[in-house]
C-alpha positions as CSV (number, residue, x, y, z in Angstrom):
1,X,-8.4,-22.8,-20.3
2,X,-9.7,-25.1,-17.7
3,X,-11.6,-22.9,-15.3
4,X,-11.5,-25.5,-12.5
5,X,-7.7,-25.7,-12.2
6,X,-6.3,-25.7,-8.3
7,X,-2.9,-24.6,-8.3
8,X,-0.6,-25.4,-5.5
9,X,3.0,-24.2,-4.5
10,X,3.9,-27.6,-7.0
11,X,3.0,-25.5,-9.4
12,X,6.3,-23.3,-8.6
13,X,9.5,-23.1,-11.3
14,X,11.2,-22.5,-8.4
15,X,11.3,-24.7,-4.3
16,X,8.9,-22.2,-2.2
17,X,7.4,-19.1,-2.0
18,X,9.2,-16.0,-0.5
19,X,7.8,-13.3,1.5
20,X,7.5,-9.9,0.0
21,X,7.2,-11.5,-3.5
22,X,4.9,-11.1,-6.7
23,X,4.4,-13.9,-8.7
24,X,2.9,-14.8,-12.2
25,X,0.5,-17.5,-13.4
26,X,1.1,-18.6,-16.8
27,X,-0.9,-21.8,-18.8
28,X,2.0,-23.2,-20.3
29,X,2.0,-25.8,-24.1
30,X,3.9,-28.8,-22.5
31,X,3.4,-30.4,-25.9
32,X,0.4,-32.4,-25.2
33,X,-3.5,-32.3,-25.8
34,X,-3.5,-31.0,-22.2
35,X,-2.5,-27.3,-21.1
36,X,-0.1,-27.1,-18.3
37,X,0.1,-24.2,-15.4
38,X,3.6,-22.9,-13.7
39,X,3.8,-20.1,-10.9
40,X,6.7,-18.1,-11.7
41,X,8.3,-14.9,-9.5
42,X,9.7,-14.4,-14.0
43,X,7.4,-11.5,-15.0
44,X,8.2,-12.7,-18.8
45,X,7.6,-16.6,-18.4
46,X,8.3,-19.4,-16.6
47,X,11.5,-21.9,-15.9
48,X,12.0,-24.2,-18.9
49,X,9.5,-22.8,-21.2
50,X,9.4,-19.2,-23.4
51,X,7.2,-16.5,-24.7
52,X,6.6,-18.5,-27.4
53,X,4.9,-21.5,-25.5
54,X,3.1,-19.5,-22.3
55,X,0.7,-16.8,-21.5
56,X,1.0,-14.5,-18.5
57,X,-3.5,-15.5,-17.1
58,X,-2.6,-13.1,-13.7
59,X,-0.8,-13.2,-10.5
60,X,-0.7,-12.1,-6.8
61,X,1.8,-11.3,-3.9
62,X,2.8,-13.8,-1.1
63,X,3.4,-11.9,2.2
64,X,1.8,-11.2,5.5
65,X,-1.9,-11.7,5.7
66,X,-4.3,-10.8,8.3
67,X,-7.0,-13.6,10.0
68,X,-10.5,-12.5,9.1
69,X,-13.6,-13.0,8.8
70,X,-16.7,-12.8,5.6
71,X,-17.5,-9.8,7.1
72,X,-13.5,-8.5,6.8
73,X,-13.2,-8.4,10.1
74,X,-9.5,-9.3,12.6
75,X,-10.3,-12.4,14.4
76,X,-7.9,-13.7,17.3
77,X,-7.4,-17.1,17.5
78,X,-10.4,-18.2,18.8
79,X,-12.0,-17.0,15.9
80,X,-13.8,-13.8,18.0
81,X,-14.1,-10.5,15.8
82,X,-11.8,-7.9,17.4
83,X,-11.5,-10.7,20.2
84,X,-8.5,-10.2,22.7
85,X,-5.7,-10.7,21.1
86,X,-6.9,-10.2,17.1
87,X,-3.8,-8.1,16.8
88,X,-1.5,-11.4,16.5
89,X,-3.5,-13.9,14.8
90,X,-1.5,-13.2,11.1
91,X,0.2,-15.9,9.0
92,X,2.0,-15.7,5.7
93,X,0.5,-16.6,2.9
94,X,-0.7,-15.8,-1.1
95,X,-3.0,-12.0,-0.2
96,X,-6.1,-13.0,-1.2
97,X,-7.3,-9.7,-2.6
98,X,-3.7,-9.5,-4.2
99,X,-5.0,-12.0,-6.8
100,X,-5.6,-10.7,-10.3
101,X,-6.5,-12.3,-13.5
102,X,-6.8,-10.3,-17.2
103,X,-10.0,-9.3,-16.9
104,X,-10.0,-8.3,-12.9
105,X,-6.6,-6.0,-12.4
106,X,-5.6,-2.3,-11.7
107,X,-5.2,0.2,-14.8
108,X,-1.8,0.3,-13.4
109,X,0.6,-2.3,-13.0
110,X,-0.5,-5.0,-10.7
111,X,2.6,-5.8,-9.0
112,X,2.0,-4.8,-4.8
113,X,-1.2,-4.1,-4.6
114,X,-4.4,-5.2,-3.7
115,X,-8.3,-4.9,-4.4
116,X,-10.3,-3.3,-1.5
117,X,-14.2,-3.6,-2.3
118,X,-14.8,-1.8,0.3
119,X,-14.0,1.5,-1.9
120,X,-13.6,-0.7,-5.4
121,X,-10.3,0.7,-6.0
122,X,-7.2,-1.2,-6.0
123,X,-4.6,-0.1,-3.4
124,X,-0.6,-0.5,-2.4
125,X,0.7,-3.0,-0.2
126,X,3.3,-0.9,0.8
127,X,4.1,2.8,0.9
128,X,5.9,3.7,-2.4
129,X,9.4,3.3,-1.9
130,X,12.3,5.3,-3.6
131,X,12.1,3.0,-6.6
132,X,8.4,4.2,-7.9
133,X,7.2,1.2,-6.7
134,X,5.3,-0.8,-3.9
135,X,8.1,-3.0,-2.5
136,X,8.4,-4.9,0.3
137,X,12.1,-3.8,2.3
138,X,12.4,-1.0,0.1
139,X,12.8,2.6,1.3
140,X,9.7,5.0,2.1
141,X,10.1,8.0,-0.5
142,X,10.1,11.1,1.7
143,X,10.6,14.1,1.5
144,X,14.5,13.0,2.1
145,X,14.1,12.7,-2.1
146,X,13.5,16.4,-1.5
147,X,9.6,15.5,-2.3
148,X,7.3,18.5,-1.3
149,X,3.5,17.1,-0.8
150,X,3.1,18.7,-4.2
151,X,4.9,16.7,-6.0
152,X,3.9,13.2,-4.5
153,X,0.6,14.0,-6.3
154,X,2.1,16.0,-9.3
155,X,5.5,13.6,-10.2
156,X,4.9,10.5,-8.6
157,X,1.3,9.8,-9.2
158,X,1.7,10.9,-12.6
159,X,4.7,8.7,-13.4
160,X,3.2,5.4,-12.1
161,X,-0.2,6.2,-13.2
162,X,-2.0,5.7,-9.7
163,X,-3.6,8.4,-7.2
164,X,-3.7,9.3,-3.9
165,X,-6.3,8.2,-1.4
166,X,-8.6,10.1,0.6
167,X,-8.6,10.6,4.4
168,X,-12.1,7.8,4.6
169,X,-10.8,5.6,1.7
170,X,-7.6,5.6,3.9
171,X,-9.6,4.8,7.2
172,X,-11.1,2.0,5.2
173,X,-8.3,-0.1,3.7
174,X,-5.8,0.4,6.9
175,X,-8.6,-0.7,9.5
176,X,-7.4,-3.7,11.3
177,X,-3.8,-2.4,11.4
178,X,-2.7,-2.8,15.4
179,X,-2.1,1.0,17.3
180,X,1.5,1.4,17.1
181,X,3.1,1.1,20.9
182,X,5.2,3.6,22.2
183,X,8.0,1.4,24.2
184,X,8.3,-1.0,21.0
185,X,7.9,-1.9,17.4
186,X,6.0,-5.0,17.8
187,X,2.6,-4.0,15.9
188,X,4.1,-1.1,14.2
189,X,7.1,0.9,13.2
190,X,6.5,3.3,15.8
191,X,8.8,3.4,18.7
192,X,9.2,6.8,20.3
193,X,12.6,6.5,20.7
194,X,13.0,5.7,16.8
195,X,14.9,8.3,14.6
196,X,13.9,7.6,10.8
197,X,12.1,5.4,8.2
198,X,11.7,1.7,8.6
199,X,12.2,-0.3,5.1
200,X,8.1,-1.0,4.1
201,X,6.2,-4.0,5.2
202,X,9.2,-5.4,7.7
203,X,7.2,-5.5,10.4
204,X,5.0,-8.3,10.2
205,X,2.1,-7.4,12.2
206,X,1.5,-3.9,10.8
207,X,-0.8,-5.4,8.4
208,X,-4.4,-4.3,7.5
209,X,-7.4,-6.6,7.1
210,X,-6.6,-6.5,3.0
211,X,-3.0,-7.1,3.7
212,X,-2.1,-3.2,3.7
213,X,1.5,-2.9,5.4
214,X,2.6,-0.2,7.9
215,X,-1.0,2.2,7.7
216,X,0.1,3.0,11.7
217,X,3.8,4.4,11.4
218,X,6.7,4.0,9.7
219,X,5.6,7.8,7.5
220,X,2.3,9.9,6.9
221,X,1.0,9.5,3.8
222,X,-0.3,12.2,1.8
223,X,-3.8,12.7,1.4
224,X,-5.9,14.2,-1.3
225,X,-8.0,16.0,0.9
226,X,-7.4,20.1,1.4
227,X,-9.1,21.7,3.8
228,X,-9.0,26.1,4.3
229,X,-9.4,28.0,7.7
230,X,-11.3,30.7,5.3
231,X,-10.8,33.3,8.4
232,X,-9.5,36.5,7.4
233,X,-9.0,39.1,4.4
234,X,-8.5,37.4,0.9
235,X,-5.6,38.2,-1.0
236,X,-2.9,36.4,-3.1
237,X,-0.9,34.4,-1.3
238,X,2.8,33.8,-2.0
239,X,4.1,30.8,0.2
240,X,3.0,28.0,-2.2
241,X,4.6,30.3,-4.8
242,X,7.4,27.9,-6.8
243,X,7.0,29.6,-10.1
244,X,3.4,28.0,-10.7
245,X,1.3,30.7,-9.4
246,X,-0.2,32.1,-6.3
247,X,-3.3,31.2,-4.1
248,X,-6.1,33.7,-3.3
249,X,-6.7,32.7,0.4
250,X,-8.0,34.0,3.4
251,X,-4.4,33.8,5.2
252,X,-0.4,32.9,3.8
253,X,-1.0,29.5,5.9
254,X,-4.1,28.5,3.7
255,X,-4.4,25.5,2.1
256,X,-4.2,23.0,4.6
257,X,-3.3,19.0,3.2
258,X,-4.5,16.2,5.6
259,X,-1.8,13.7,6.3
260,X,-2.6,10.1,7.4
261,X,-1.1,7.3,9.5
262,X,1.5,9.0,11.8
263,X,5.3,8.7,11.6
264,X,8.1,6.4,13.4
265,X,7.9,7.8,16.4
266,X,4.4,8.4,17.0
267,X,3.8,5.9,19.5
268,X,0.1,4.9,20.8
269,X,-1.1,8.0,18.5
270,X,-0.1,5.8,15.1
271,X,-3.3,4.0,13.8
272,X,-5.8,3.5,11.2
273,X,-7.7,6.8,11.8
274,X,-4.4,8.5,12.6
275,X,-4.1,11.7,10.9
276,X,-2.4,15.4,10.9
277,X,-4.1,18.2,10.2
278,X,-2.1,21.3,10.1
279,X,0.4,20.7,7.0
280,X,1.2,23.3,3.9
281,X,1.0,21.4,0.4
282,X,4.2,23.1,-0.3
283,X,6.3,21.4,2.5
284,X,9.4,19.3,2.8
285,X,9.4,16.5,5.4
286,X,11.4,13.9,5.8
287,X,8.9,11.5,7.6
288,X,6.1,12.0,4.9
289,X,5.4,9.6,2.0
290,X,2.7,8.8,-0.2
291,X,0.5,5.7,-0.6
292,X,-1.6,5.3,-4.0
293,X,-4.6,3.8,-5.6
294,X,-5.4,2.4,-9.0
295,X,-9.0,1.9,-10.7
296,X,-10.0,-1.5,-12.3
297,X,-9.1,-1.9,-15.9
């Protein structure tokens, strides 16, 4: 394969690229001495050619990106770091940490997420939505889907082969996502007169430096970290009881499960350091979701 190969939208099977999109690279047998190269939204193989004749090389997602600098910092549009204005200068494009090749990609599948060196783990794009997936317009699973935090961490991160982030990984790859507002939804879904979920990544300017979508509203996210108030007599607790067992705590209210990013109506409260400290592991909310990581393969 030709390792100095610049592929433009050209290279598309199909007239332009669509926000919200994954897309494929594949290096193609056109039949000649000379390997061609098609971008493709087909996860199998391109238009006008077959399994037989292609081979999937990697792929990336086209959607909102954030302005920044080497250092991965929001610049406005006078190219100042955290400069007046920084919270508008996006534009839509291929997510450059999105990109993936076969020998740099997530143990899970790649499709909506992206690398973040900053904690070398790969991470969603998008809260996971009720399809077990990251998905741009898709709905936030909540606890709606009668999800207790439990089972964000013991279903779903089990069945799509990803886990959750902590509350300082989280801080990481959401920084750069605007403070929601409380009078609109503008940088975030976050309105304090909104009443439920948001489809993910519709707002355009909740995006993180990495290209992260709604990190400031929309839901929580579920955390891995626990935290105990340890105050009190230990005993065997019964509250988290659902016919797996008991916890020996110091008090029924004990664990505590750190929740991150604020909800839709959060208002100026929703950001990147947002976070919630006083949830059971064992409840049922409707404006919680999950978020999830993947290691490199």
């Amino acid at each position: 394969i030709e390792s100095d190969v610049i592929l433009t939208e050209t290279a598309l099977d199909v007239d332009s690229f669509v926000v919200g999109k994954n897309y494929y690279v594949y290096c193609c047998d056109n039949g000649t001495d000379n390997e061609s190269y098609k971008i493709s939204l087909n996860a199998t193989y391109p238009v006008g050619y077959t399994a037989v004749n292609t081979r999937k090389i990697g792929g990336f997602h086209y959607g909102d990106c954030r302005v920044i600098n080497s250092d991965i910092e929001p610049l406005n549009s006078s190219n100042v770091s955290w400069g007046i204005g920084w919270e508008d200068n996006i534009f839509q494009g291929i997510l450059p940490y999105s990109i993936w090749t076969l020998a740099h990609r997530p143990k899970s599948e790649p499709e909506g997420m992206v690398y973040c060196p900053s904690i070398n783990k790969w991470v969603d794009i998008y809260i996971q939505s009720i399809n077990y997936k990251s998905e741009y317009g898709s709905v936030p699973m909540t606890g709606t889907e009668g999800l207790a935090y439990y089972d964000f961490h013991e279903k779903v991160a089990r069945k799509i082969r990803k886990n959750p982030l902590s509350y300082l990984e989280f801080c990481s790859v959401a920084d750069g996502s605007p403070n929601g507002r409380a009078d609109s939804n503008y940088y975030a879904w976050s309105k304090t007169t909104n009443t439920g979920r948001n489809g993910c990544g519709l707002v355009a300017k909740a995006v993180s430096v990495y290209g992260l979508k709604d990190c400031a509203g929309n839901v929580y996210e579920v955390s891995k970290d626990i935290s105990w108030e340890g105050s009190g007599t230990f005993a065997w607790r019964s509250a988290a009881n659902v016919k797996k067992g008991a916890i020996y705590a110091a008090l029924d209210t004990d664990p505590k499960i750190l929740l991150h990013g604020a909800s839709w109506s959060g208002g100026s409260s929703c950001g990147s350091r947002s976070a919630s400290c006083s949830n059971y592991p064992w409840n049922v909310d409707t404006d919680v979701g999950c978020r999830f990581s993947s290691d490199s393969l």
